[in-house]
N, C-alpha and C positions, 0 to 999 in steps of 0.2 A: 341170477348170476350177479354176483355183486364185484365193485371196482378192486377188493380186493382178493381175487380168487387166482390162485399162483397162476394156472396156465390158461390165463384170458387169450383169448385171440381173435381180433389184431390187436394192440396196445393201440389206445386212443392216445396222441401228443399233439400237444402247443408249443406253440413258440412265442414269445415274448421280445420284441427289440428284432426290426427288420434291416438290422444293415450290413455290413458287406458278409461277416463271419455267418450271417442267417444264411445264408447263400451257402454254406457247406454243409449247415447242421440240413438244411432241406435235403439235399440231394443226396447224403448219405442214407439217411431216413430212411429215403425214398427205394433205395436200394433192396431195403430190409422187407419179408415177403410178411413178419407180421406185425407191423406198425403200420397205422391211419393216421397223416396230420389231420387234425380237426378243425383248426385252424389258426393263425396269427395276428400278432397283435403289436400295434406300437403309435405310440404320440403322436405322429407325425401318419393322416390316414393314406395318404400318396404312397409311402412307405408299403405300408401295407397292403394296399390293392396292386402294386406294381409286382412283389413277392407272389401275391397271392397267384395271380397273371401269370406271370410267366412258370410257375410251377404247379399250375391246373387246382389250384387248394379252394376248396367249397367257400370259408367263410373267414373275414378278415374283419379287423375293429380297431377301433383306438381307444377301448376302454378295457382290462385287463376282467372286469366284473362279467363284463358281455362275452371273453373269452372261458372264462370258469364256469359260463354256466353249459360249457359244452362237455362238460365233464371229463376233462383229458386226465389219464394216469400217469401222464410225466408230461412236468413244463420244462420248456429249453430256456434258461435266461439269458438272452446275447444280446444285454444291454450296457451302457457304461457302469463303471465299476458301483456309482454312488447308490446307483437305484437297486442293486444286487441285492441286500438284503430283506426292504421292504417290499421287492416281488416277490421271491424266494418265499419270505414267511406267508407273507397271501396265502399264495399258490399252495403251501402246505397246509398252512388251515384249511385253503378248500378242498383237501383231501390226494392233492396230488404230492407225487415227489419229484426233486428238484435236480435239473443238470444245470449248472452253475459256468457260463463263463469266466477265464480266469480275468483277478484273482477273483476269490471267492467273496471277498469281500471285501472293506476298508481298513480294517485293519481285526488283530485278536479281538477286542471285545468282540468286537459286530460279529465273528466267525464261532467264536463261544455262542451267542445268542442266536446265530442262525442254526448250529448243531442243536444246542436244546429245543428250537422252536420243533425241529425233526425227530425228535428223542420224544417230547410232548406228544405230541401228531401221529406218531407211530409211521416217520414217514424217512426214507433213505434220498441222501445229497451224495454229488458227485462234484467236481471243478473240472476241467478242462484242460487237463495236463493230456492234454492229447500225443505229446513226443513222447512220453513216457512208455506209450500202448505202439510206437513205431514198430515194424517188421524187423528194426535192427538193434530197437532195443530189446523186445523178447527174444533176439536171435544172442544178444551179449549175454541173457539170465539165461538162457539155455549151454552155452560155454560157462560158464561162471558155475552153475550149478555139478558139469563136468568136471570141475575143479581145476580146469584151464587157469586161471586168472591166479589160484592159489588163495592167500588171505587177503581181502583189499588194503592196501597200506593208505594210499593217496587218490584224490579225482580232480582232473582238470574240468570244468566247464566252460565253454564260448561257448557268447550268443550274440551274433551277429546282428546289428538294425541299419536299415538304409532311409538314412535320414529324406533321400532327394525320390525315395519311393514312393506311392500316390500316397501311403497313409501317414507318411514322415513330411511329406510337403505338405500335406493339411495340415500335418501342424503348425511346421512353420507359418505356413500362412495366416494364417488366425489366431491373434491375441486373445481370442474366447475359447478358442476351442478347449471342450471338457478335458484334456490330458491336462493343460495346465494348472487347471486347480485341485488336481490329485497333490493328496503330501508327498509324493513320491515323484510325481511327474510322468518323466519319460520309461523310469523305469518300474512305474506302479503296475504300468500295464503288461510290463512285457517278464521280468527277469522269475518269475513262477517258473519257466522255461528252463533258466541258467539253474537257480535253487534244487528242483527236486529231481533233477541229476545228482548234486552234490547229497541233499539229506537221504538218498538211495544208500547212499554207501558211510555215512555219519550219523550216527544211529539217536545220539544223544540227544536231549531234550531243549538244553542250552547250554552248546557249544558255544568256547571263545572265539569270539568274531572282531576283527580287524577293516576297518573299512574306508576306503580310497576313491570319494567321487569329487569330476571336478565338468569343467565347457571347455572343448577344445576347438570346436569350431569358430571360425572370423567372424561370422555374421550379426550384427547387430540391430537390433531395431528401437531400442527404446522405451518397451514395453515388459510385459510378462515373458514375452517369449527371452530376455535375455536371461533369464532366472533358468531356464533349462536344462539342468544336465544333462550333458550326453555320454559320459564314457564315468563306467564303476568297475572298482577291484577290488574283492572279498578274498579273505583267509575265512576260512572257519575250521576251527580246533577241535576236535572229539578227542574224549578218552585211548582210543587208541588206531583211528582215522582221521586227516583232514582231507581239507577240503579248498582247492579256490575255484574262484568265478570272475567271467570278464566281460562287461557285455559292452561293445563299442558300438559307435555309429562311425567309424574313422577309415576302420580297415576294409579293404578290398579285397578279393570278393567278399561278399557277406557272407561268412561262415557260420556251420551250427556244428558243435560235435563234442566230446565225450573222450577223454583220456581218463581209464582207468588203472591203476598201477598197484599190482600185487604181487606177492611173496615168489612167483615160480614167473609171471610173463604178464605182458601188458597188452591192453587192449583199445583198439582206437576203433571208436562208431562215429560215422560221420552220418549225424542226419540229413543236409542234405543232399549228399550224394547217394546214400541210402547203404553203408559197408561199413563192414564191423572185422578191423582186419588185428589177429596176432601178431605183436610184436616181439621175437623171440630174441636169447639173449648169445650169445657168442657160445657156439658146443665144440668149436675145436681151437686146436691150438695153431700160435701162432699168425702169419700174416691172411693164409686162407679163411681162417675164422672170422675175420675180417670181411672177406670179401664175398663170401657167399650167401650171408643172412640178408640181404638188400634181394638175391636172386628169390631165396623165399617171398620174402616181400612184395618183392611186382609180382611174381605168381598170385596169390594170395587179392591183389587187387583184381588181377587179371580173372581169378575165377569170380571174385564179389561181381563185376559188368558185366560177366557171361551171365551171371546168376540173375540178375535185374531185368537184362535183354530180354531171357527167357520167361520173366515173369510177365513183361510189358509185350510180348508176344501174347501171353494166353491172357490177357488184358486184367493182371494182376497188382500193378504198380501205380498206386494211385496216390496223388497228392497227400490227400486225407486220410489213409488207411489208419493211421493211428486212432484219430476221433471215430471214423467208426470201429474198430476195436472196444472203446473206452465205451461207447453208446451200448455194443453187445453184452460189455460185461454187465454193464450197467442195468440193464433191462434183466439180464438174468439173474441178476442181486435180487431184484424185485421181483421174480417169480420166484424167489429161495432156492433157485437152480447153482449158483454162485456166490462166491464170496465180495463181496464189497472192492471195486477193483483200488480203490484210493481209501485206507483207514481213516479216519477220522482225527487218530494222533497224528500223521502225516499231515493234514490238512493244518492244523494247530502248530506246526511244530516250523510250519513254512510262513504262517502268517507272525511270527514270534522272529524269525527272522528278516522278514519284509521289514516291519514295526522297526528292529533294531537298526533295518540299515538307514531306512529313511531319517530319524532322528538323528543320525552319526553322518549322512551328508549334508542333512538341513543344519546342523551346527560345525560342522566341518573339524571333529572329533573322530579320531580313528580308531578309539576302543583299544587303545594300550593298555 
């Protein structure tokens, strides 16, 4: 039986880069009745045996060569952004295929070069668009598909970050820390999130983008860290959808969520509250037409929490459900069971956007 034989069972997996985000790709995994970690792997050997430790895993290393030779069919790479593609292509020369934490990688060239490296290899890539595979965003493409939504005109994207949360105070804290020397910064790491909401409904290759980043925050230090932006606002323009984006670290609560806006009725998902609710438009006349679409409304929420309650009853409603979704599809791509759950022009078409915005905030050009 050889490593590529569609219905292997278990799926041998590695992991690459042991830190906090490893901690979800485990335990989903884990879940799964036919997948074997084999083991992981990361720079820092502490890292490693501490992962390995508390989630029972055989064999652990700090050399990536000593993981490969255990022959995993899919490596997890949940390392920072830089080292993404010179593991990635390893790992595919040695015969595995790659789940890619976001983004994918540093920017278009590098994302062109890691998909050929895959194309060469004869090996399939995934990113970590884990919201994208949420319970309520295939519940929005299931009404959408309905023809609920009608044609999309418009999408609003927020994406919330909490600067004073453990991964936002590590920043601050540390004038080293690897965010800062991304071109992007704060938002290299994170707005993958905000983007491929908006390129779902913006079909276009290179759409016009407009772009608005600035530091609203007091704090000073005198270092790298005052170079940080934290709050960006994106237009982008398709042929005949647009699109904005907004990802703050300001506003309170930290919100994630999804306004899409089309021809017959509009729809609002909120990822974190986990509710994908219609918003309809006035059907009667006069002042009652007014006043009865808000009673829909709280209905409409009112059955989304029932619906949640009932899931988190039969122990349904889980932080990660989306990443594992994306990991299901993912492994059934690779037994040819499935289609590819994230194209490959989608991948290109976000890192072509990344690239534009960072340029247009590092020069403080807004792409008129």
């Amino acid at each position: 039986m050889t490593r590529d034989t569609v219905n292997r069972t278990p799926m041998n997996v590695a992991i690459v880069g042991c830190g906090k985000i490893a901690d979800a790709h485990v335990g989903e995994l884990q879940k799964m009745n036919d997948v074997r970690i084999v083991g992981v792997c990361d720079l820092e050997p502490l890292m490693a045996e501490q992962i390995a430790t508390r989630f029972g895993i055989e064999f652990y290393t700090d050399r990536i060569d000593d993981l490969l030779k255990r022959e995993p069919d899919v490596v997890h790479v949940t390392t920072p952004p830089r080292s993404h593609l010179p593991l990635a292509k390893r790992a595919m020369e040695a015969g595995a295929h790659v789940y890619v934490e976001k983004p994918l990688a540093m920017n278009l060239t590098e994302v062109e070069h890691l998909l050929s490296t895959a194309e060469k290899n004869n090996r399939l890539v995934t990113v970590g668009h884990s919201f994208a595979f949420d319970p309520v965003a295939l519940a929005m493409r299931r009404l959408i598909d309905k023809g609920v939504l009608g044609d999309p005109v418009h999408v609003d994207s927020w994406f919330g970050y909490n600067l004073a949360g453990p991964f936002g105070a590590a920043i601050l804290a540390d004038p080293q820390h690897w965010v800062h020397s991304l071109p992007g910064g704060l938002f290299h790491n994170n707005i993958d999130h905000m983007l491929n909401k908006i390129s779902e409904f913006v079909p276009d290759d290179r759409p016009r983008m407009l772009v608005h980043a600035f530091t609203r925050r007091r704090e000073r230090f005198g270092d790298d860290r005052d170079r940080l932006l934290d709050e960006l606002r994106v237009t982008v323009g398709g042929e005949r959808v647009t699109g904005s984006g907004v990802f703050t670290s300001a506003v309170q609560p930290v919100a994630q969520f999804a306004r899409v806006y089309g021809t017959k009725n509009i729809l609002h998902v909120d990822y974190n509250l986990r509710t994908v609710v219609i918003e309809k438009g006035v059907q009667l006349p006069s002042a009652i037409g007014r006043l009865l679409p808000e009673f829909g409304r709280g209905w409409a929420h009112h059955r989304e929490g029932a619906r949640n309650i009932f899931a988190f009853a039969r122990s349904r409603f889980h932080f990660f459900a989306g990443m594992h979704e994306l990991i299901r599809r993912f492994y059934g791509a690779i037994r040819g069971q499935e289609e590819l759950p994230i194209p490959y022009r989608d991948m290109r078409r976000i890192a072509w956007m990344m690239d534009t915005i960072f340029e247009r905030a590092r020069s403080g050009e807004d792409g008129r």
